[in-house]
N, C-alpha and C positions, 0 to 999 in steps of 0.2 A: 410461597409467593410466586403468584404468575410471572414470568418473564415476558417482555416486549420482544415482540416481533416482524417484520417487515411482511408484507400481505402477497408480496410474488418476489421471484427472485428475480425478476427484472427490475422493481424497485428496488434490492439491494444491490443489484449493479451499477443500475441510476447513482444510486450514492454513493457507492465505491470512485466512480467518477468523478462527483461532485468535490467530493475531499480531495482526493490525489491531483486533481488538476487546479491551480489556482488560477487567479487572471491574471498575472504574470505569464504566467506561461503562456496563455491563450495570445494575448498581446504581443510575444516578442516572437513569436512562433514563425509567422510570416515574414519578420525581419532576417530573421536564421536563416529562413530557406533559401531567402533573394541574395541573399552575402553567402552563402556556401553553396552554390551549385547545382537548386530546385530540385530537379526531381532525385539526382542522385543522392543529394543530402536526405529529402524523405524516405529514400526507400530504406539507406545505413540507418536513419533513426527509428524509423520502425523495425528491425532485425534487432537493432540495438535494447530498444524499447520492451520490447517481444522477448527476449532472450536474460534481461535480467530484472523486468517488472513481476513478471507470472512467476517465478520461482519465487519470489520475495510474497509476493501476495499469497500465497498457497501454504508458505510457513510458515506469515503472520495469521492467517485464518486456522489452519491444524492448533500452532500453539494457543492461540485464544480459544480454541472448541476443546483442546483435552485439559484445560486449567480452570475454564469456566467463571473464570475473572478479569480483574481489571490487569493495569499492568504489571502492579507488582505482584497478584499471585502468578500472572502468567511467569512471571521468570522465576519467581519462589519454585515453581512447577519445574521449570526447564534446567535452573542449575544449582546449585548447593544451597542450602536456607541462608547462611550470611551473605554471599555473594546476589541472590536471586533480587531482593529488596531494594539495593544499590544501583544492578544493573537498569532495572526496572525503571527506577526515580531519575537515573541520568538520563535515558531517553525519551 
């Protein structure tokens, strides 16, 4: 069976975006900024941002490409078969 695919990988970045940012966020964003200190609150949210998104994102895409499932095979994959299923359904 054919697998679906995204047609460029600027489409799956497009999306990656679309999901991870809600409009909550979008919304209170500029609130943040003007109560914490404009530009230097942006620049720590960005290093911040930068620093613990892309590592998170790079080990949710590895473990979803070497399990080639959903979430409970991915953790079925990642840690012992009883525990995998579990961890998997709780997050």
């Amino acid at each position: 069976m054919q697998r679906e695919q995204f047609s460029s990988h600027f489409t799956t970045v497009l999306t990656m975006i679309g999901v991870s940012v809600g409009l909550g966020n979008v919304w209170r964003f500029p609130y943040m900024m003007g109560k914490y200190g404009g530009s230097a609150f942006l620049l720590i949210y960005i290093i911040f941002t930068v620093s613990l998104a892309i590592p998170a994102v790079i080990a949710e895409w590895t473990l979803a490409r070497e399990s080639r499932g959903g979430p409970l095979a991915a953790f079925r994959h990642a840690f012992s078969r009883p525990l995998g299923p579990v961890i998997g359904y709780l997050l």
